[in-house]
C-alpha positions as CSV (number, residue, x, y, z in Angstrom):
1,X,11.2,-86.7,37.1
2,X,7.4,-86.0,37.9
3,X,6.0,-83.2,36.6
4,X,3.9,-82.0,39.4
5,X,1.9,-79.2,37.2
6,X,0.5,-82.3,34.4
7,X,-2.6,-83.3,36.9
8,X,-3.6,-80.0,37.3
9,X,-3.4,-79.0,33.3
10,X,-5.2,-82.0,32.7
11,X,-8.3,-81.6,35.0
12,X,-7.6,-78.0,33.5
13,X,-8.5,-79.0,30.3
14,X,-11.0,-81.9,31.2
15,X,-13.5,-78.9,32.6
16,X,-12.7,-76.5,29.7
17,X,-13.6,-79.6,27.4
18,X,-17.1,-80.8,29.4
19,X,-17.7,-76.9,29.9
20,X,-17.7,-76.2,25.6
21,X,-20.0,-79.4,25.0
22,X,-16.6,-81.4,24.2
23,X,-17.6,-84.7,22.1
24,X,-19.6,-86.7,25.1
25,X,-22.3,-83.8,24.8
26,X,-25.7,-84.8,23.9
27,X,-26.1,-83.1,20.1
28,X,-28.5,-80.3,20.0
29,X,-32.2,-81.2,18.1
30,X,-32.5,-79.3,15.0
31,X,-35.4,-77.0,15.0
32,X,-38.7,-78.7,13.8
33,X,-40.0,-77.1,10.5
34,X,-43.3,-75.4,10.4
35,X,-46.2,-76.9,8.8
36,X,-46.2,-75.3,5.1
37,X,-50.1,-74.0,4.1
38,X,-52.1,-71.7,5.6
39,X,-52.5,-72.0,9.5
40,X,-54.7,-69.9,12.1
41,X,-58.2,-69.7,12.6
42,X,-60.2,-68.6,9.5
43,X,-64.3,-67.2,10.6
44,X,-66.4,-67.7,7.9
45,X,-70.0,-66.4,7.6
46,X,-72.3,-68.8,5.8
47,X,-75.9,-69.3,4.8
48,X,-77.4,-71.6,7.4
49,X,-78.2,-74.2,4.7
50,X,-74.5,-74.7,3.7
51,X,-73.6,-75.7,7.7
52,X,-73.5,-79.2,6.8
53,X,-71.3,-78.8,3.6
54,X,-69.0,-76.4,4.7
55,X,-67.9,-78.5,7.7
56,X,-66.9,-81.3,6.1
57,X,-64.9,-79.2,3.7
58,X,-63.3,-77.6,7.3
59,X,-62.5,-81.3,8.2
60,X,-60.9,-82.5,4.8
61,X,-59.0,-78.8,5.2
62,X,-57.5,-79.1,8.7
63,X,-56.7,-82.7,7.8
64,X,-54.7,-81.4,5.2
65,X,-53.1,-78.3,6.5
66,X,-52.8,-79.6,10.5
67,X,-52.2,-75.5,11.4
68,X,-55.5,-74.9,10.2
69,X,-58.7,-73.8,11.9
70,X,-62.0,-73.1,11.1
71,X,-64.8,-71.2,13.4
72,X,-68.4,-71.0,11.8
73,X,-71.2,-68.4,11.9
74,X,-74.0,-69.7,10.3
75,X,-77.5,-67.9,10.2
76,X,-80.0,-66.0,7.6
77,X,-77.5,-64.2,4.9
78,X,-79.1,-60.9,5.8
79,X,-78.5,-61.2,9.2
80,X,-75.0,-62.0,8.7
81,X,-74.3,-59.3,6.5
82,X,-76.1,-56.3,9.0
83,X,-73.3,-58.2,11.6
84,X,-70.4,-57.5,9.0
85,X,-71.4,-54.4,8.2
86,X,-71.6,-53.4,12.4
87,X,-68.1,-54.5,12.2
88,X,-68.5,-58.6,12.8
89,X,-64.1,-59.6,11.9
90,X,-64.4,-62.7,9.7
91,X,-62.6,-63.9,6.8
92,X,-64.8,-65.2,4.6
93,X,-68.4,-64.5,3.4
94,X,-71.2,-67.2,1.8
95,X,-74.5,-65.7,1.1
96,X,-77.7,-68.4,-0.6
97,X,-78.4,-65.0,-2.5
98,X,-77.0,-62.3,-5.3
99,X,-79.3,-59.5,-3.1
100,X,-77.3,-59.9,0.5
101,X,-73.9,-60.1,-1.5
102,X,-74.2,-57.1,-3.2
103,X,-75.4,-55.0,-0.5
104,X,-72.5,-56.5,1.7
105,X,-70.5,-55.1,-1.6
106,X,-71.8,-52.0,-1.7
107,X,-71.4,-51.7,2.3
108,X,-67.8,-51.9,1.3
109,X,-67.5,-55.3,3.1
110,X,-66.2,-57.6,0.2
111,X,-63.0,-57.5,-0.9
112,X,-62.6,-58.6,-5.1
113,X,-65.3,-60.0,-7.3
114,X,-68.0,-62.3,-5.4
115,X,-68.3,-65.9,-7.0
116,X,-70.7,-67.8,-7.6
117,X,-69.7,-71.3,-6.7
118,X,-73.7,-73.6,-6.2
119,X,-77.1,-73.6,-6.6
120,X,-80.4,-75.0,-4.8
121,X,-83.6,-75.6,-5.1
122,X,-86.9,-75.0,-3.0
123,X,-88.6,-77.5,-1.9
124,X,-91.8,-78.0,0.6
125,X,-91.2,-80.2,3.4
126,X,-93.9,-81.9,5.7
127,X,-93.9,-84.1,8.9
128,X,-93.2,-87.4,8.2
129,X,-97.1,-88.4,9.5
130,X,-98.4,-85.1,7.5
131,X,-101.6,-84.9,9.4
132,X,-102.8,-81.6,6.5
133,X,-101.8,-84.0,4.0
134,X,-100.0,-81.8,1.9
135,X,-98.6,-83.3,-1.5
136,X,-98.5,-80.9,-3.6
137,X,-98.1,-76.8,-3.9
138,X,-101.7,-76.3,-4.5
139,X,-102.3,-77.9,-0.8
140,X,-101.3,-74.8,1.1
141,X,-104.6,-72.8,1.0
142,X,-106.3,-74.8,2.7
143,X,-108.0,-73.5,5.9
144,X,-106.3,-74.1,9.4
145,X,-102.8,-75.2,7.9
146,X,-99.8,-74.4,10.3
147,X,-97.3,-72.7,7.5
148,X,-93.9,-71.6,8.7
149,X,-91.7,-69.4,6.7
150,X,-88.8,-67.8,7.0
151,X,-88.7,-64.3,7.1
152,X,-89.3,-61.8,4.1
153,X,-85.5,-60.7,4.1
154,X,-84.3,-63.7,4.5
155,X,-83.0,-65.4,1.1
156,X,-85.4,-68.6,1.4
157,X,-88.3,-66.6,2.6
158,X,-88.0,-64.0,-0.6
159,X,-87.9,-67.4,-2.6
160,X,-90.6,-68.9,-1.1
161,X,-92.7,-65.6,-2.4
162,X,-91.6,-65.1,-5.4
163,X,-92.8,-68.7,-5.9
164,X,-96.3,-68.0,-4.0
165,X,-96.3,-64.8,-6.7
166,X,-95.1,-67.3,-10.0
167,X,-97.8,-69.4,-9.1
168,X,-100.4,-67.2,-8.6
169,X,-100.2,-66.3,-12.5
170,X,-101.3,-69.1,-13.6
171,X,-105.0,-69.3,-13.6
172,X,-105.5,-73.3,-12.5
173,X,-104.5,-71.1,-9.2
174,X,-105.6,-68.2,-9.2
175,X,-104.8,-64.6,-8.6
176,X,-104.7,-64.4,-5.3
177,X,-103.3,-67.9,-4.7
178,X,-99.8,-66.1,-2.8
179,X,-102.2,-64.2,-0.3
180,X,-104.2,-67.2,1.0
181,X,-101.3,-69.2,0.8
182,X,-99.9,-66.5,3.7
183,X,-102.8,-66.6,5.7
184,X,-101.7,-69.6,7.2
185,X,-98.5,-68.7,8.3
186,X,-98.2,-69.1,12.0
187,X,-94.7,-67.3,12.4
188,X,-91.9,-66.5,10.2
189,X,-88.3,-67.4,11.5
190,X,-85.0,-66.1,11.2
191,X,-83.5,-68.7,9.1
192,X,-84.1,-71.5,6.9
193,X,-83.1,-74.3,9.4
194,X,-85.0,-73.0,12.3
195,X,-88.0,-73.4,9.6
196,X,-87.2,-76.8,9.3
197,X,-86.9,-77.6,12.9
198,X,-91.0,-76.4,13.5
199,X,-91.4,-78.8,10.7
200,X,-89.2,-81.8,12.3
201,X,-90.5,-81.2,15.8
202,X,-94.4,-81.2,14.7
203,X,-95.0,-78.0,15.4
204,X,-96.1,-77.0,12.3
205,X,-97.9,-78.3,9.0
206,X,-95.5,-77.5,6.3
207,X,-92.4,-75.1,4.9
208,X,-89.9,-74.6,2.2
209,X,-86.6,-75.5,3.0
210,X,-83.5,-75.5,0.3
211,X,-83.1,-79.2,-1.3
212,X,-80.1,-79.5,0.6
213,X,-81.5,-79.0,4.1
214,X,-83.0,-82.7,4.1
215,X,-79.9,-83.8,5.4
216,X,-80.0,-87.7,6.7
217,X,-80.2,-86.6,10.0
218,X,-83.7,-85.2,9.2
219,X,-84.3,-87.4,6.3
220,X,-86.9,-89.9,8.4
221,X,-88.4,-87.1,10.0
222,X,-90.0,-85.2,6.8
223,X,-91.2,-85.8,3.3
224,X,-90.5,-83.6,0.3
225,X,-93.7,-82.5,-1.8
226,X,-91.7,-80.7,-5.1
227,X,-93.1,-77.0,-6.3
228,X,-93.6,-77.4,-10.2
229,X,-91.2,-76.1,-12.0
230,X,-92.4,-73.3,-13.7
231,X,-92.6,-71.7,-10.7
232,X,-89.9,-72.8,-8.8
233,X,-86.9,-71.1,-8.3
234,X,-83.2,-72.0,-8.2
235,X,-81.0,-69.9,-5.8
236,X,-77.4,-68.8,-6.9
237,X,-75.3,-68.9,-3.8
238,X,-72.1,-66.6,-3.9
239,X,-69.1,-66.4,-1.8
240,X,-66.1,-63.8,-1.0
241,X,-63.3,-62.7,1.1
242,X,-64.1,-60.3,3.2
243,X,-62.7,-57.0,3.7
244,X,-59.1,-56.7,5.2
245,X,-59.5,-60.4,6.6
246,X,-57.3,-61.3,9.6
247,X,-56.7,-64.3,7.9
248,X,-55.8,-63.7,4.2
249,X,-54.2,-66.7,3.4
250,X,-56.8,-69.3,5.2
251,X,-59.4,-67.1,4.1
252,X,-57.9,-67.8,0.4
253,X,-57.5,-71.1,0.8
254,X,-61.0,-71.8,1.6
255,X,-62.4,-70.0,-1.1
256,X,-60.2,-72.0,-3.6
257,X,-61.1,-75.1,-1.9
258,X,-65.3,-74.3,-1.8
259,X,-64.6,-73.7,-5.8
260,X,-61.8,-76.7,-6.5
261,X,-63.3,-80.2,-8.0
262,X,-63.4,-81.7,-4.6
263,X,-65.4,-78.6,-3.0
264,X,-68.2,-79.0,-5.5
265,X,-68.1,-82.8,-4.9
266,X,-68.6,-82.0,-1.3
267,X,-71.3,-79.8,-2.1
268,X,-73.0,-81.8,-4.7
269,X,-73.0,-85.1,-2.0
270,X,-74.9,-82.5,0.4
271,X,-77.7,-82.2,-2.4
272,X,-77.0,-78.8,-3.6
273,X,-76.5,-78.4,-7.4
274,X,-73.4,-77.0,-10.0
275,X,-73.6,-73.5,-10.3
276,X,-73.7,-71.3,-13.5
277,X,-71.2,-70.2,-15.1
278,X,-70.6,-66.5,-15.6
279,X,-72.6,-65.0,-13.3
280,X,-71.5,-61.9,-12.0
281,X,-72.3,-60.4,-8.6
282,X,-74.6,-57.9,-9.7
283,X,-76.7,-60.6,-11.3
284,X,-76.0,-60.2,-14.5
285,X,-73.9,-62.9,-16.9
């Protein structure tokens, strides 16, 4: 005999089925797994001469870790550190100087030991036509020059003096070599690539720029007269986390990276040299 209840227990059980995702369900994705490395944005505060250095190591980074971001503030290393110490946030701070680091330290800024992890050198750079015809150190007394330099506090224009001042020991220039030199300074500017830029754009006669700021881009645009080397300087650059960083872990993995094999290649392909070993923050080795 037909059983009259069987169609109804089996549409029953056909809705129950469909309604729990029975075997004709489509399967449910499994989760996608994070990234593994750091990720976020990391801020770092640089010396404007490292801007060209530092971004390709952001680029190699990010390729690496896809998570990761970088956002650059790059200016004079005093003027970055008076922003840290008005409360700038960043993660990570590079200073062309031992002087700017260890006041940032002393602010309380700096979290850990600051490293040094490059050098550079001083060099004078002229337009390309050099209509003072400057060639050599000596050439910047001369009457009616257009000089730029940077800025007394910043860490190429306290070079650039203590340079003036080495040379002016020696008597084939004289004791008072540094003061006319600074006669002919037509302005000083905040940083060392803004010094450059009077240079590249003609506006004035001569500067010191780092060794590494004669980038390609610039390259056809200026000539390179050296400073002797008993007077010339070499500047240790140092770098740190900063204080209680939003971003500890990117902020980390910078730093290693700007120290690691490949960072120092980076930086050595940008013109700046190996740095000393030893060298402590507060100068001393």
């Amino acid at each position: 005999m037909f059983n009259r209840r069987l169609p109804c227990v089996l549409a029953l059980a056909t809705v129950l089925l469909l309604g729990c995702g029975g075997t004709t369900g489509a399967p449910v994705p499994a989760p996608v797994p994070e990234p593994p490395g750091p990720r976020g944005e990391v801020v770092v505060f640089a010396a404007a001469s490292l801007t060209d250095a530092f971004k390709e190591m952001a680029q190699t980074l990010q390729g690496r870790y896809p998570a990761l971001s970088f956002s650059f503030n790059f200016a004079a290393s005093s003027t970055l550190r008076t922003q840290l110490a008005q409360g700038a946030r960043a993660d990570v701070f590079a200073s062309a100087d031992e002087r700017n680091m260890r006041a940032a330290r002393q602010d309380g800024i700096i979290a850990g030991d600051p490293k040094v992890f490059v050098r550079n050198e001083p060099v004078i750079v002229v337009p390309t036509s050099n209509p003072a015809g400057i060639t050599a150190l000596k050439d910047l007394v001369r009457p009616g020059l257009r000089l730029v330099v940077a800025g007394r506090e910043v860490p190429i224009g306290g070079y650039t003096r203590q340079i003036l001042q080495n040379a002016s020991r020696d008597p084939a220039y004289g004791p008072d070599f540094a003061d006319r030199v600074l006669k002919n300074v037509v302005s000083e500017e905040p940083n060392v690539r803004a010094s450059l830029a009077k240079v590249v754009l003609g506006e004035a006669d001569a500067t010191f720029v780092y060794r590494s700021d004669v980038t390609p881009e610039v390259r056809g645009r200026v000539k390179v007269a050296e400073i002797p080397a008993e007077f010339n300087v070499l500047a240790d650059y140092y770098i740190a986390v900063v204080k209680d960083p939003p971003n500890p872990a990117g902020a980390a993995a910078f730093v290693e990276f700007v120290l690691s094999a490949e960072g120092q290649q980076i930086l050595a392909k940008w013109g700046f040299k190996p740095a000393r070993r030893g060298v402590e923050a507060n100068g001393r080795r």
